[in-house]
C-alpha beads as a LAMMPS data file, in Angstrom:
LAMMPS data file: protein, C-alpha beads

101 atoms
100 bonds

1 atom types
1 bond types

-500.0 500.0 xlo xhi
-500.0 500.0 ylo yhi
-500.0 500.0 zlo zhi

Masses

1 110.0

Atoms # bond

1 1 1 0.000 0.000 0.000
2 1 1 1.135 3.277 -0.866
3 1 1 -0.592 6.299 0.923
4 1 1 0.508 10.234 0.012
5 1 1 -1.509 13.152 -0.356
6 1 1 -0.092 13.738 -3.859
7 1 1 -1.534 12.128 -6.742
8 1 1 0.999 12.309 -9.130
9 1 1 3.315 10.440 -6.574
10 1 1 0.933 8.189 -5.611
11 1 1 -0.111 7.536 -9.320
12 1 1 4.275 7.235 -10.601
13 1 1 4.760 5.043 -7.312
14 1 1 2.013 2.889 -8.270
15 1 1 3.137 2.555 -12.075
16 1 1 6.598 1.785 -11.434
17 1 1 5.904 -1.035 -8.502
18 1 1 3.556 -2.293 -10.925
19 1 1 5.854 -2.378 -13.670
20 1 1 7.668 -4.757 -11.365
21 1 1 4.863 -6.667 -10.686
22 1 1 4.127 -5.786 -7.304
23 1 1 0.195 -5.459 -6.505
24 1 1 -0.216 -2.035 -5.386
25 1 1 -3.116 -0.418 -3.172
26 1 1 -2.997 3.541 -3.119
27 1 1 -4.557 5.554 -0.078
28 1 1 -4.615 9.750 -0.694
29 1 1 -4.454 10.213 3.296
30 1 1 -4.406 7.876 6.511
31 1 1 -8.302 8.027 6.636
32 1 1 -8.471 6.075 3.513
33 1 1 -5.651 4.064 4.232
34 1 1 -7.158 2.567 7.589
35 1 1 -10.680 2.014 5.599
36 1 1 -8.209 -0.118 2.996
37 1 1 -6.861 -2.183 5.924
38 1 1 -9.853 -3.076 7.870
39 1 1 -11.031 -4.720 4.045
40 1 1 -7.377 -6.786 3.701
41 1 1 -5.514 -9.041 5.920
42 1 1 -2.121 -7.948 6.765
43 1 1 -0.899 -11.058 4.821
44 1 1 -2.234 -8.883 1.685
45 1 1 -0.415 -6.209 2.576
46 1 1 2.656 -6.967 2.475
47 1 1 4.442 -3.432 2.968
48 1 1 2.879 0.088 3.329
49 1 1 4.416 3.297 2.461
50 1 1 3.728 6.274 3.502
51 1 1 4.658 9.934 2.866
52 1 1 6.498 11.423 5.584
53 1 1 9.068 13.691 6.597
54 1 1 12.306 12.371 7.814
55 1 1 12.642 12.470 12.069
56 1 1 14.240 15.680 12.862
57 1 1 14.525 17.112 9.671
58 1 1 12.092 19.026 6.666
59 1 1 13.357 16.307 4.053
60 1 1 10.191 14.159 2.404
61 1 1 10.550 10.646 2.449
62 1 1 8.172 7.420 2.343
63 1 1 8.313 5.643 5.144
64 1 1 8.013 1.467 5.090
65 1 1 6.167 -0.731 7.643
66 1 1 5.115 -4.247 7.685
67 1 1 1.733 -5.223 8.943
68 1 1 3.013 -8.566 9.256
69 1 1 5.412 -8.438 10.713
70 1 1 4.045 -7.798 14.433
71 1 1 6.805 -5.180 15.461
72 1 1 6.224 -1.642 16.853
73 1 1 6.818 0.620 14.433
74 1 1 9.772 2.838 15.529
75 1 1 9.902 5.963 13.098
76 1 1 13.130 7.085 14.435
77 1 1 15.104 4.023 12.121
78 1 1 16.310 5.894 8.564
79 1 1 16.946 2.600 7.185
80 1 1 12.750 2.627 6.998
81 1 1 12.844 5.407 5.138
82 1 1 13.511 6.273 1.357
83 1 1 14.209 10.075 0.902
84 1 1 12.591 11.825 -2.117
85 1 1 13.630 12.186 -4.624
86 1 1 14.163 9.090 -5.415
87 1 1 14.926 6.948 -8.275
88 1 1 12.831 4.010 -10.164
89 1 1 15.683 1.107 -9.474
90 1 1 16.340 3.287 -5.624
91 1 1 12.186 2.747 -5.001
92 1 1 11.786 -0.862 -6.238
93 1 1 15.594 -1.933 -4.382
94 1 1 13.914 -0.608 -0.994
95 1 1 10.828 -2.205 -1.697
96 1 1 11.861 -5.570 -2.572
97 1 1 15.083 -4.997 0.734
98 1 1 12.054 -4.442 3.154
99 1 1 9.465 -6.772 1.687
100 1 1 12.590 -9.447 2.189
101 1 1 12.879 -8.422 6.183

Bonds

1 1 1 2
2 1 2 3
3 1 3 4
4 1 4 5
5 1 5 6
6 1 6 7
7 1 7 8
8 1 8 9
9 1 9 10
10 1 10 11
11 1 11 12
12 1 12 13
13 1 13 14
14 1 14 15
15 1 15 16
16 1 16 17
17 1 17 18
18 1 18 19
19 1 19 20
20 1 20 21
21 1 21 22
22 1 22 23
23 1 23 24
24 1 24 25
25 1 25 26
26 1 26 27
27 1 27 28
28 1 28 29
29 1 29 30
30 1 30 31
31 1 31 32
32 1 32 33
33 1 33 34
34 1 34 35
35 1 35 36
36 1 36 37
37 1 37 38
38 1 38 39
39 1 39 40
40 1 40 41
41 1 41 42
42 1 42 43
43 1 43 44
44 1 44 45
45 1 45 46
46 1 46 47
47 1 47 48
48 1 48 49
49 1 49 50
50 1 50 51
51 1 51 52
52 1 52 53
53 1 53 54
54 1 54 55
55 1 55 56
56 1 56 57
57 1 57 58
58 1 58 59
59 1 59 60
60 1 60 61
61 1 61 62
62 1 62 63
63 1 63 64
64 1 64 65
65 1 65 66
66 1 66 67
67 1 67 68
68 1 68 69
69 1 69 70
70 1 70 71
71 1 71 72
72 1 72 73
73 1 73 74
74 1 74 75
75 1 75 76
76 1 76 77
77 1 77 78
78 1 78 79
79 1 79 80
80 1 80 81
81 1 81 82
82 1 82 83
83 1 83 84
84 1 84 85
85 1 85 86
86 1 86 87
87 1 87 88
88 1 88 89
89 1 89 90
90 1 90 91
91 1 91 92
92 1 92 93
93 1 93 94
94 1 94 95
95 1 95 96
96 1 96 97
97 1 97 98
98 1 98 99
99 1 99 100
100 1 100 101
């Protein structure tokens, strides 16, 4: 799941993850995004990314959490985060790196 309030992210994240052939569920804010979850298991959702800003700093970033995997989410870890801009091979890489945790 990818959630960001900007549709033309949200729409060149989607394309490129689907050009990889990752199944991708968009969200333009959290509201929608919690309305997506309660309809999927977090077995379906694999990852979620979401639009951010970087702890202690103004830099935009997605942040990446796994539903499945049960931990706390601790938003103070860079390594969770992918700062924008970003590249197509940077944004699948850290997809397919946390999908793999």
């Amino acid at each position: 799941m990818i959630v960001d309030d900007e549709s033309n992210i949200l729409n060149e994240v989607k394309a490129i993850l689907e050009q990889d052939e990752f199944e991708v569920v968009t969200a333009e804010n959290s509201r929608r995004a919690l309305e997506l979850m309660e309809n999927e298991t977090s077995q379906d959702l694999g990852l979620i990314l979401i639009d951010s800003l970087m702890p202690d700093t103004k830099q935009p970033a997605l942040f990446s959490m796994k539903p499945s995997s049960g931990k706390k989410v601790d938003t103070t870890k860079t390594d969770d985060f992918l700062m924008k801009p970003f590249t197509r091979e940077q944004l699948v890489d850290f997809v397919k790196s946390k999908i793999k945790q």
